[in-house]
N, C-alpha and C positions, 0 to 999 in steps of 0.2 A: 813451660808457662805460656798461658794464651795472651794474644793481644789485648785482651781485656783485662787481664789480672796483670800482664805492664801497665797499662795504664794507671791501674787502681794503686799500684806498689806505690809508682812512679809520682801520684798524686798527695801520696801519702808521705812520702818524703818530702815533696817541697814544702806541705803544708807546714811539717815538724819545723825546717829553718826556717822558715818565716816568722810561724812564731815566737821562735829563736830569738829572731832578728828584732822583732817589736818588742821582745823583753827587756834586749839590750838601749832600742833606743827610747823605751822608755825610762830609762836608770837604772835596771836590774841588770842582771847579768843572765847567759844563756844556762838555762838549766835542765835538771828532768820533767819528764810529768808522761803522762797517758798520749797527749798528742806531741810531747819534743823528744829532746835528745838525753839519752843518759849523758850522766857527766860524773866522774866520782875522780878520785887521784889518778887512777889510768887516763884520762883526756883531759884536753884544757889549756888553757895558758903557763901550768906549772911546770909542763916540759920544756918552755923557755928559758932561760936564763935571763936573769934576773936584770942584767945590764939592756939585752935588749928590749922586754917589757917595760922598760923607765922608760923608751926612748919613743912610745909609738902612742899616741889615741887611747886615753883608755877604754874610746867603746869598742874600738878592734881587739884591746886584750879579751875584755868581756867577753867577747863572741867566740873567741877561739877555741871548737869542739875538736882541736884533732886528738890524734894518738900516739902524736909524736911531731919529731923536729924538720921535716925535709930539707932545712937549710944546713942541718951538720953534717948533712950528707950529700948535697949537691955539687958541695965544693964550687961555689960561683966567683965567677972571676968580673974582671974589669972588661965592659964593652960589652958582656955576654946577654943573649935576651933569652929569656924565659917566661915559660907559661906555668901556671899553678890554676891546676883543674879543680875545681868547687873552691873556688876562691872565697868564697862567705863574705866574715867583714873583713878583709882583707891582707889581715899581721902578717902572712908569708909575703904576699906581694911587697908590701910596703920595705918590708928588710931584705928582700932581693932587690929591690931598687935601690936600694942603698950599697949593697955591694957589688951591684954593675957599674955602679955609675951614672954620671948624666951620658957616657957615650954607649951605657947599654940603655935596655927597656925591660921593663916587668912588664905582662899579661895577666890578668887576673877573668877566669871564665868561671860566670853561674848563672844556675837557669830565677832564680829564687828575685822577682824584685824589689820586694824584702831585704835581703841580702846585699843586693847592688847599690842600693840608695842608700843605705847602709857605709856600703866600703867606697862608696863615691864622698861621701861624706867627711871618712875616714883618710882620703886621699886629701881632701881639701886643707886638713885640719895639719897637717904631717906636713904639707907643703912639697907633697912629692910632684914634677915634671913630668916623670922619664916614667910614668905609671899609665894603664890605662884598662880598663874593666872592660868586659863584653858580655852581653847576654846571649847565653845558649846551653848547649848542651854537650857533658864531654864523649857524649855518643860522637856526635857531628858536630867538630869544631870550626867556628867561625872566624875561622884564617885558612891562608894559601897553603901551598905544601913549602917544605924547607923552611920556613919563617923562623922559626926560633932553634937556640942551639939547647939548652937546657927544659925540659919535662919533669912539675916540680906536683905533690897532690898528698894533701894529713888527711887523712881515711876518709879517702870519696870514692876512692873507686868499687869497694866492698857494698853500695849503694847501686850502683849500677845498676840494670835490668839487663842488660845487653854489652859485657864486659867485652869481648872478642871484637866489638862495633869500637871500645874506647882505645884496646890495645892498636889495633889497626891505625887509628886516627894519631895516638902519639905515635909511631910512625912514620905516617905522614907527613906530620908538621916541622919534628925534626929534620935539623940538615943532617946532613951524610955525614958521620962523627959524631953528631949530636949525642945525649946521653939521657935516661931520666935516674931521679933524685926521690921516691916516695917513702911516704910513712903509711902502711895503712894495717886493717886487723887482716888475720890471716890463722886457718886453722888448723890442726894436726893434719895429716894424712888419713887416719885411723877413722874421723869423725865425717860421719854420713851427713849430707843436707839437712835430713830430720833432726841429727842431734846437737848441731849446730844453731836451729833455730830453737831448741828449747834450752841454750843457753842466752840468750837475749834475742831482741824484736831485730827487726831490719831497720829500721829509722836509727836506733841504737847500735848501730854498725857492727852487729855481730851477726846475724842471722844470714845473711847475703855474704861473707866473706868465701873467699875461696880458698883451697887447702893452700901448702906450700907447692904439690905436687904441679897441682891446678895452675899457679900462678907463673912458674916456671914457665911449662909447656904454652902457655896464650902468649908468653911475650914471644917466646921462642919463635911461635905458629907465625906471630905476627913480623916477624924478621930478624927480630932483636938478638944480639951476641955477648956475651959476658954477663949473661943473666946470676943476678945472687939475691935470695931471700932468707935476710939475715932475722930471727929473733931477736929484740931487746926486754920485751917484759911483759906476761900476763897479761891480760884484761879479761878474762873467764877461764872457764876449765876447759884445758885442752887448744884456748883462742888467744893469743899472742898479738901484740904491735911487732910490727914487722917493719927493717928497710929491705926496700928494693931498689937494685943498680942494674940498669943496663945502657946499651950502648947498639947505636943506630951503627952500621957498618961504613965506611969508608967507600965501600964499593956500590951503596943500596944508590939506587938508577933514581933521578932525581924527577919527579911527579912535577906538572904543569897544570894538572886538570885543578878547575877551580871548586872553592870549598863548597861540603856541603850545606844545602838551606840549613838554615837555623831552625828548633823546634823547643821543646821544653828541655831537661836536661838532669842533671844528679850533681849533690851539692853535700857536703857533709864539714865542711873546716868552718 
């Protein structure tokens, strides 16, 4: 893919959350259409439980395009910080604040400012502290290295233009132990690019997903140990919601160099 057709992908996805995001805070809710996000029973706020959707904003439930839950898989503890890549309007963020605590922190990173005025919004309204949003991009994250111990992301990654730039970068920001926690779509082995993308668009997070084979091997490439990508349910033929577990090694040599600049970025929760 040339630098210009990143570009144009890359354009084309933020546009869709924005949208998104102006449907939301206009009183609707995030929906489909030509330039947004699919949304049907596979995505959305209905993979939450039910106790935790009473408890948050309803314009963060509104907004909520993931493919799943990353919080029932992250396992967050008390004190723990964490970052959640395409933070959108912000529902993961705001319930891993809550279960770090005020002596952890939630991160919440999008390129979308749409999205961010949005979940800054949604931060006010929640009364959350220990929260804090950043604009950028989860190619080049806008934090140091080590910063957080948990890597948390509902199908953003499968958005990406430049996935091997985002595996590297949670890496980085992780501490040595650190872990990630994601939900995203992920597809057969069997299924070629081509026929992946004529199962849904990219903005609709199916076209851009990588196999299971695929997503192994990048974390793997990237450092990562105890890699597992598990299936929990359909969303196309042959395209699956996926979790992902891995774990930054104990041994990985702890990075100093500071982050990199900030630029546009991929957003899909």
């Amino acid at each position: 893919m040339s630098k210009s057709e990143q570009s144009e992908l890359l354009e084309t996805v933020r546009a869709g959350y924005a949208a998104a995001a102006l449907k939301v805070t206009g009183g609707g809710a995030a929906c489909c259409g030509p330039e947004g996000v699919e949304i049907d029973e596979n995505f959305g706020s209905g993979l939450y439980a039910a106790t935790d959707r009473e408890t948050l904003p309803a314009e963060a439930v509104a907004a909520s395009l993931g493919c799943g839950n990353p919080l029932a898989v992250a396992e967050l503890r008390e004190g723990e910080r964490v970052l959640d890549l395409g933070s959108g309007g912000g529902i993961d963020v705001l319930l891993s604040a809550r279960r770090v605590g005020e002596s952890g922190k939630a991160y919440g990173l999008d390129m979308t400012d749409e999205m961010l005025a949005l979940a800054l919004a949604n931060k006010e309204k929640a009364g959350a502290t220990n929260v804090e949003f950043l604009k950028g991009t989860i190619e080049s994250v806008p934090l140091p290295a080590s910063t957080v111990d948990v890597v948390i992301s509902n199908c953003v990654i499968n958005l990406s233009v430049d996935k091997p730039a985002v595996f590297a970068e949670m890496f980085r920001v992780l501490a040595p132990g650190g872990r990630i926690g994601i939900s995203d779509v992920v597809a057969d082995d069997a299924l070629t690019p081509e026929q992946r993308a004529e199962r849904g668009n990219y903005v609709g997070c199916i076209a851009g997903a990588l196999s299971f084979a695929e997503y192994r091997q990048g974390l793997e490439t990237a450092g990562f140990t105890g890699v597992e990508v598990t299936p929990t349910h359909q969303v196309a033929d042959g395209m699956h919601s996926a979790i992902v577990r891995a774990t930054k090694p104990l041994s990985a040599a702890v990075v100093t160099v500071a982050a990199p600049a900030q630029s546009g970025g991929s957003c899909c929760s």
